[in-house]
N, C-alpha and C positions, 0 to 999 in steps of 0.2 A: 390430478396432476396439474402445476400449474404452467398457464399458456405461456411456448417458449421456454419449456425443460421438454428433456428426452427422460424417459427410465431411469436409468443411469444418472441421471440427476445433472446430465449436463446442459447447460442451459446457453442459448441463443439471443445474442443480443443487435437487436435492426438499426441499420444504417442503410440509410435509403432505401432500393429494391431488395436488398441480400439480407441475409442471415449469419451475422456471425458466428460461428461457436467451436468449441473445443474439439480437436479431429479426436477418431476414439482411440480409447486407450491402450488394452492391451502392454500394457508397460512399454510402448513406444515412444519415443522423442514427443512430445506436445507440438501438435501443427493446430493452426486456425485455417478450416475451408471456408468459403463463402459458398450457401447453398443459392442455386439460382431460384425456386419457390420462395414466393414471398408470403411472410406470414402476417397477421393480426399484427398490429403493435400491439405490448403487453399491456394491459390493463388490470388495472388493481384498485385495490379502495382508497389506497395512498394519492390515486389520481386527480380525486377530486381534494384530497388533504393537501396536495402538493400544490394545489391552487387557489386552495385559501391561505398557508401558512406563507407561501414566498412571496417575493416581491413581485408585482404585477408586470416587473417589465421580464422577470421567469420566466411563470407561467408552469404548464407540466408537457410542455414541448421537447419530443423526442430529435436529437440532433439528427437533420437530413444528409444525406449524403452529397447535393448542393451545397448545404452551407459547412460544411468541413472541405470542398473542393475550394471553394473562395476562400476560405481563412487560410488554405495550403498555399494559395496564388499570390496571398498576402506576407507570406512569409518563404522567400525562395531558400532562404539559411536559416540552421536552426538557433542559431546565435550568433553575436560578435565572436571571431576568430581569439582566443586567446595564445598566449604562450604554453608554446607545448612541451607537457610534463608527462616523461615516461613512469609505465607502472610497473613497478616489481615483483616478479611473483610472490606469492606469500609467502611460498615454502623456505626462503630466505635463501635461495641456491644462487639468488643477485640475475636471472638473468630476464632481459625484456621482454616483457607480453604484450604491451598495447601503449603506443602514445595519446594518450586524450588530451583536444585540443578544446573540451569546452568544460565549466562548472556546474553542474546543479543543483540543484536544494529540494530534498524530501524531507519532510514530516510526519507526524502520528499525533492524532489526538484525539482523546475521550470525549467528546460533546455531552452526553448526556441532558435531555437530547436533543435532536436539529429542529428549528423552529421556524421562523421566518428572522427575525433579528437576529439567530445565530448565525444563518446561513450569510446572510449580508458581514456580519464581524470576519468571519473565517474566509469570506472571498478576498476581502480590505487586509487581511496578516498575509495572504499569499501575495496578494502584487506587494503590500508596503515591505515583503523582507525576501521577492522575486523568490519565493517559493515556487517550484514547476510540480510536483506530487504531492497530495498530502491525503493520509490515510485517516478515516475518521470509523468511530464506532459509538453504539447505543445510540444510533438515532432513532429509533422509536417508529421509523416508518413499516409498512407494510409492501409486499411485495417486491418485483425488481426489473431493472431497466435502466437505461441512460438518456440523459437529458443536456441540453446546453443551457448554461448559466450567465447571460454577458459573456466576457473571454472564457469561461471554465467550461470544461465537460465532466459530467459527475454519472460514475457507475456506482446502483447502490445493488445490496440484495438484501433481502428478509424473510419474516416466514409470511406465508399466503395470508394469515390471517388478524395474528397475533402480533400486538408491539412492542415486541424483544428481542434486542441483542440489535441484529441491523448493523451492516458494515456498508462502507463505501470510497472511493478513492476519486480525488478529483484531482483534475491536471489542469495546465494551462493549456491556452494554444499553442505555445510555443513545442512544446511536447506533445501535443494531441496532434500535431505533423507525423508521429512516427511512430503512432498506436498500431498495432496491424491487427488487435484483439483483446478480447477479455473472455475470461471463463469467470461466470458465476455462480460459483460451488454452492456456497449456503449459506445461511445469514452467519456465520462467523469466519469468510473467509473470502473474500475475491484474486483473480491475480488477472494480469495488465500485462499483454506482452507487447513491448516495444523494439521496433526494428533499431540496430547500433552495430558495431563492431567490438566483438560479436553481438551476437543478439543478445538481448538483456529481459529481464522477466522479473517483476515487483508482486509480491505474492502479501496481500495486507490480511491483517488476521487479528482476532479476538478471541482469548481464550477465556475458557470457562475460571469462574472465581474460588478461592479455597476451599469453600465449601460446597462444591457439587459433586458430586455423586463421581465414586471414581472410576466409572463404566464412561460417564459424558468427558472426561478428559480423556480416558484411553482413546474414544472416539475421535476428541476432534485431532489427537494426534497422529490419528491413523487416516485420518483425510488430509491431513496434509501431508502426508508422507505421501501418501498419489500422487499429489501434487507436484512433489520434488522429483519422485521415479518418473514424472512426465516431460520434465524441462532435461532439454540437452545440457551434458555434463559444459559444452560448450560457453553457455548461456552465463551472464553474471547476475547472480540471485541475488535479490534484495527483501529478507521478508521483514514489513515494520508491523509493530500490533501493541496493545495491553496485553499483556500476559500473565498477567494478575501472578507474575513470580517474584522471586528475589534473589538474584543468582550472587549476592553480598561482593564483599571487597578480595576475598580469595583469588589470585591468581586460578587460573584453570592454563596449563598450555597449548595453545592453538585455539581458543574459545573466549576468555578473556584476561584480561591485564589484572595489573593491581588497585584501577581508578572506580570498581563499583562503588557502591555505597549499602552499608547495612551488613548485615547477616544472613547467609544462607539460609531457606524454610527449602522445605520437600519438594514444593514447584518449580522453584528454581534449580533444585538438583534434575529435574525430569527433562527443564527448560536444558540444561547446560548436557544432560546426555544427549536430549537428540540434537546439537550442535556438535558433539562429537562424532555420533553416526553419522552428519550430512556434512561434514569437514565446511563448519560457518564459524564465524567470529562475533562477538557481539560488541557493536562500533561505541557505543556509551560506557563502555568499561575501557574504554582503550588511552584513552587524553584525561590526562594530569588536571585538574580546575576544582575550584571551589565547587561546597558540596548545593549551594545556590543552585548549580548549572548540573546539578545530577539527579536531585529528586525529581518524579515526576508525579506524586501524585502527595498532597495536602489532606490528612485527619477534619474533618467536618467541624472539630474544636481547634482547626489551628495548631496543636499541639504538635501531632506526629506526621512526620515525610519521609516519604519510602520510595525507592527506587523498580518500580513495576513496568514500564514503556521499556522497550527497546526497540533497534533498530541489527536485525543481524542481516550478514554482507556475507558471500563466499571468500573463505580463506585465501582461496588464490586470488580476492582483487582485495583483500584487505589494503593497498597501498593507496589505492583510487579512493581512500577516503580521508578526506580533508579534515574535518572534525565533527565534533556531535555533541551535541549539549542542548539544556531544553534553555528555550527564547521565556524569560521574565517581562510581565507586561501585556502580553497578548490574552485575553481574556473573552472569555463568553460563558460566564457562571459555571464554570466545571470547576471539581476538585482537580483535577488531569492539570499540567502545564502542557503545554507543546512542546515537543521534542524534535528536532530538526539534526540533519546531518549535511553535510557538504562533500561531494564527491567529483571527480572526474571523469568521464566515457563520452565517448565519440555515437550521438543519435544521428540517425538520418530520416531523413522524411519520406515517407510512403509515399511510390510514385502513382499515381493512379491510372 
């Protein structure tokens, strides 16, 4: 079992003396306790990969819970105040849920995989277009744990051993104010809960590709479905991933618009059921735009673009989203574009 999982597969991530990790289940709301034994920091073979591949001012330095008090001290507000836009609920009934007084920017993207000059590209795309989340996958690392990166904090997971699949979520500092937790499930799936009004929960994800075995999809959709019976219905879900689907241009109501792109395949019918079971929207079918700003992944000849990334949001904050569309330009050898959305919610910072 690897050091820093429970049985159960729930896994503990250190900051400073405590132990983060996912309170137990039970189909109970999702709580993060802090255990007061302190453990091993996690170690894995990635450790010393992590320190040859990155950049030397990296390293494979687990973020202290010192140096997340000082970047907090450094940031008393989570952003410049903007003008404040109420959100409607989605069910369309017109009436007010939440005014959010600030913007932010999430992403997804394929790296396939992280390197060291990848890692440097994809820090340089988050400050130069103030991206605060961005979901990455097939980084090719092994093991799991968190690390500080210059301003970023990067949660990854993988398998113990093996270098496949590998998911991971980085944030800024600006947002890494008001992380209270991370559960990491397994290498196709992390989630990041962040303290807001309400609280809010980014659940980033990797699905298996068309052809896997249709036991390893039923799988990973039944681990995320924990996932979702663990987050209070309260909570505003965000889950970005590859989803290696195609959920096409077809209206669906209450799930997507008429702005996909392509033609429905099998995946995408499975992708847009359990968006119906878990009452989510998928934000890249929703805005009108050229199909430039829809594909997100490129044919290894150039030829074929197909619309496989998405970003789905809970129906009822479906209004808190600004737009979504993948960013042209941003590069570090993937087929994958980046895919980014624009949102509105109210974070706050964890008091310590």
């Amino acid at each position: 079992m690897p050091c820093g999982a429970t049985q159960d597969r729930r896994v503990m991530v250190k900051r400073s003396d405590r132990m983060w990790s996912a309170g137990e289940g039970n189909r109970k709301p999702l709580q993060y306790s802090c255990l007061e034994n302190p453990m091993n920091s996690v170690k894995r073979q990635n450790d010393r990969t992590l320190k040859d591949e990155l950049p030397r001012s990296v390293g494979a330095q687990y973020a202290t819970g010192e140096e997340w008090r000082n970047n907090s001290r450094k940031n008393e507000g989570m952003e410049p105040k903007q003008k404040q836009h109420p959100v409607v609920n989605g069910t369309g009934d017109g009436s007010r849920v939440q005014c959010c007084e600030e913007q932010y920017c999430i992403g997804t993207w394929n790296v396939r995989p992280m390197n060291q000059g990848k890692l440097k590209v994809v820090k340089q795309e988050m400050t130069r277009m103030n991206k605060n989340i961005l979901r990455l996958s097939e980084l090719r690392w092994t093991g799991m744990g968190e690390f500080k990166s210059d301003e970023h904090y990067i949660y990854y997971c993988g398998q113990e051993s093996l270098r496949r699949n590998e998911v991971a979520i980085i944030v800024n500092k600006i947002v890494q104010n008001a992380v209270l937790g991370c559960n990491l499930k397994n290498d196709r799936m992390i989630s990041v809960h962040f303290q807001g009004k309400p609280f809010n929960m980014v659940i980033q994800v990797y699905a298996p590709t068309s052809n896997t075995e249709e036991a390893e999809v039923e799988q990973f959709y039944e681990d995320l479905q924990d996932l979702l019976e663990l987050t209070p219905k309260k909570d505003v879900l965000f889950i970005i991933g590859d989803w290696n689907a195609k959920v096409g241009s077809q209206e669906t109501p209450g799930v997507t618009d008429k702005f996909g792109l392509g033609i429905q395949n099998e995946a995408g019918q499975r992708l847009i059921e359990f968006c119906q079971e878990n009452a989510l929207v998928i934000a890249n079918t929703l805005f009108q735009q050229h199909k430039r700003r829809l594909y997100t992944w490129t044919s290894p000849d150039g030829q074929h673009q197909n619309q496989i990334d998405y970003i789905l949001c809970s129906q009822r904050w479906r209004s808190s989203i600004q737009s979504a569309k993948t960013r042209l330009g941003a590069d570090c050898g993937s087929d994958h574009e980046l895919l980014i959305a624009k949102f509105r919610l109210k974070l706050k910072k964890v008091e310590k």
